[in-house]
Backbone as CSV, one residue per row, in Angstrom:
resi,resn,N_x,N_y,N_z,CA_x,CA_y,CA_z,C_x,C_y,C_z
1,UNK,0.851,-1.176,0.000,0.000,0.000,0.000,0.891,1.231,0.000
2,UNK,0.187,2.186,-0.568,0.973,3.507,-0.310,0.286,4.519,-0.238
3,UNK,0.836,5.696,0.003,-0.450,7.262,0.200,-1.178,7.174,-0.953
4,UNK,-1.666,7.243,-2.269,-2.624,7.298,-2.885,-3.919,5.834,-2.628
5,UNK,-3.183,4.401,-2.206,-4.431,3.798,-2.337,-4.608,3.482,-0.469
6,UNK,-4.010,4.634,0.042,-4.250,4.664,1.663,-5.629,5.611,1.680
7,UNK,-5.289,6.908,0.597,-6.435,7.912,0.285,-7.731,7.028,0.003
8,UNK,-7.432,6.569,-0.989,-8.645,5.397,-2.002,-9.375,4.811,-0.788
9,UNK,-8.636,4.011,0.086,-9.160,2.854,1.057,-10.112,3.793,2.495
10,UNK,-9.354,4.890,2.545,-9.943,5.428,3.738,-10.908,6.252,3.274
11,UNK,-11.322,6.591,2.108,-12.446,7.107,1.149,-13.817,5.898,0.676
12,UNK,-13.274,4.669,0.739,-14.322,3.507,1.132,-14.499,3.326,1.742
13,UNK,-13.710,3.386,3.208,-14.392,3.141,4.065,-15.382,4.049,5.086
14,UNK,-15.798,5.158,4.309,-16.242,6.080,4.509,-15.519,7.252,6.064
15,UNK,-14.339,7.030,5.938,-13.640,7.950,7.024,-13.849,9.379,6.618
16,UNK,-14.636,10.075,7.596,-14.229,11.526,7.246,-12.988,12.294,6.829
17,UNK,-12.828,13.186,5.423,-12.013,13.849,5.140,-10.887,14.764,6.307
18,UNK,-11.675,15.587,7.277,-10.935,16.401,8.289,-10.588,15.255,9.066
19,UNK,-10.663,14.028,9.407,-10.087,13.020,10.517,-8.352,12.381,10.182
20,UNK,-8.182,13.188,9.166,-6.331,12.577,8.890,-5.473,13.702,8.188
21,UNK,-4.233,13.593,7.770,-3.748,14.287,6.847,-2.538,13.223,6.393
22,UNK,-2.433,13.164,5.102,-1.488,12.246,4.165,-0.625,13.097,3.411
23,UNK,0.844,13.473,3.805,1.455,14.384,3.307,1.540,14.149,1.619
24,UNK,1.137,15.446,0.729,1.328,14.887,-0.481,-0.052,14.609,-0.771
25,UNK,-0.272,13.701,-0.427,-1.814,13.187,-0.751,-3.026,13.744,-0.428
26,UNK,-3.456,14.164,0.834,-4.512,14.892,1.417,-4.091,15.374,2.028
27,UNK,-4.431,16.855,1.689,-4.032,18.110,3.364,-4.796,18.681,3.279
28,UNK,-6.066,18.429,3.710,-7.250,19.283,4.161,-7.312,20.792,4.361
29,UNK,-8.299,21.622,3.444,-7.719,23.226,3.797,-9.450,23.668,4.083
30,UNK,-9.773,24.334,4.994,-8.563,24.705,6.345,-8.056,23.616,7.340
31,UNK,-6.826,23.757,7.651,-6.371,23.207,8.511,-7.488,22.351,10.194
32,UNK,-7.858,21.309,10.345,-8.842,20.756,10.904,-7.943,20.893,12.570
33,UNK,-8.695,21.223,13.653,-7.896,21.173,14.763,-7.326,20.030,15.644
34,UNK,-7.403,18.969,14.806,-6.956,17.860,15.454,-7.240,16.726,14.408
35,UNK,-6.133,16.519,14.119,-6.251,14.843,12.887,-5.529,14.105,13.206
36,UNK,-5.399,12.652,12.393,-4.000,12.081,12.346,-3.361,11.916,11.837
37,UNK,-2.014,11.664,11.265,-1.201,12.140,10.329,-0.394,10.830,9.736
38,UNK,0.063,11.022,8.570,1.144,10.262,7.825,2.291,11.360,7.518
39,UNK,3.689,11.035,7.405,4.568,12.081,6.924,5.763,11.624,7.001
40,UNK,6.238,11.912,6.025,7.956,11.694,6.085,8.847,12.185,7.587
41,UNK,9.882,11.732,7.905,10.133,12.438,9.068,11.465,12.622,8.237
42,UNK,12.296,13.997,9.218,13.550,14.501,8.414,14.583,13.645,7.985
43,UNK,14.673,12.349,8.741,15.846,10.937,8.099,15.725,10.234,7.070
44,UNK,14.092,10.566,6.749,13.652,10.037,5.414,13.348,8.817,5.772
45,UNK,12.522,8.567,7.682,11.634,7.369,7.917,10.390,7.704,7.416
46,UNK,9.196,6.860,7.868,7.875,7.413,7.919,7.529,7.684,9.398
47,UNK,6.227,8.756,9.595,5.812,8.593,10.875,4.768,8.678,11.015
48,UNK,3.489,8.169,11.817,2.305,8.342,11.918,2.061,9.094,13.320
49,UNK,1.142,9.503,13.887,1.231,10.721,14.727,-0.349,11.241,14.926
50,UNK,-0.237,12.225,15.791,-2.095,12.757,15.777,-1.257,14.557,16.106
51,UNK,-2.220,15.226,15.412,-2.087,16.889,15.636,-2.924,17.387,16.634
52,UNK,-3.328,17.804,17.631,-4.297,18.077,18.368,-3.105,19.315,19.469
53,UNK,-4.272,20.202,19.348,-4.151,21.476,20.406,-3.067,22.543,19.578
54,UNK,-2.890,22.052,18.258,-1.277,22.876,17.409,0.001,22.579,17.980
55,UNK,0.088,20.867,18.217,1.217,20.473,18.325,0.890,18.835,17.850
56,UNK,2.241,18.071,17.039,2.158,16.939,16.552,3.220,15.983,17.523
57,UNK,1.907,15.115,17.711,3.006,13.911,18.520,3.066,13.009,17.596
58,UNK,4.098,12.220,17.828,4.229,11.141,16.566,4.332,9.972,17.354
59,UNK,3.440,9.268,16.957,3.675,7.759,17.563,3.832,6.356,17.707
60,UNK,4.098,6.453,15.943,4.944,5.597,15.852,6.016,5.857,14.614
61,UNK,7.258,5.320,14.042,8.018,5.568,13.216,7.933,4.091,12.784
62,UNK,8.522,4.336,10.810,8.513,3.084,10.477,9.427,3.209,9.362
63,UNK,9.853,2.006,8.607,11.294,2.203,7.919,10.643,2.076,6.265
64,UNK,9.206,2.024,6.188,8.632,2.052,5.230,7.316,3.169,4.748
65,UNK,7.186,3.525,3.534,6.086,3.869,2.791,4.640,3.102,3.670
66,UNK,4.625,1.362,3.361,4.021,1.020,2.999,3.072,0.406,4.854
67,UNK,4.475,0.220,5.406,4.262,-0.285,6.898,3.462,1.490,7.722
68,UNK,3.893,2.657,7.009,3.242,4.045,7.633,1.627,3.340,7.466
69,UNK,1.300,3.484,6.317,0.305,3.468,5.460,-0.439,2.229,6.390
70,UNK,-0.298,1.292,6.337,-1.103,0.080,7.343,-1.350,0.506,8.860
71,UNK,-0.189,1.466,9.255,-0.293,1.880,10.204,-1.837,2.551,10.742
72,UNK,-1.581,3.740,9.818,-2.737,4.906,9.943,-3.784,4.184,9.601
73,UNK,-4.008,3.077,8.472,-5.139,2.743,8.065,-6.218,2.088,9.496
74,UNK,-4.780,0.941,10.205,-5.953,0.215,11.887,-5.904,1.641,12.509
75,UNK,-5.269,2.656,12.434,-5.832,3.942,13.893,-6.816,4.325,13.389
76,UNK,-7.186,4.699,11.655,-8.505,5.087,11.392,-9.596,4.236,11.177
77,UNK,-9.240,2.821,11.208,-10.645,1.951,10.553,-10.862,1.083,11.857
């Protein structure tokens, strides 16, 4: 899996649009006050994470595209 058929899958399964952000892929405008996130981190891991209050915790890191992506998919489904 990767960010476009992470978009696809969480769009069938009817997840609300403002409930995530997929860098690249979906970034919701305006900015929603609390989502959860996919994103490159600066080493060029992945990280999944939640934004809430205008600060991002990240909570978990992964050495893949594809392992982010499965990630976010069980926190949202």
């Amino acid at each position: 899996m990767n960010r476009t058929t992470l978009r696809a899958a969480l769009t069938a399964a009817g997840v609300p649009d403002g409930h995530y952000r997929i860098e690249g892929v979906h970034e919701p405008a305006p900015t929603p006050p609390d989502f959860l996130f996919l994103r490159r981190s600066p080493d060029g891991a992945w990280e999944t994470g939640a934004y809430e209050r205008g600060m991002y915790e990240v909570i978990t890191h992964h050495s893949t595209e594809a392992e982010a992506c499965a990630a976010l998919l069980r926190l949202l489904t």
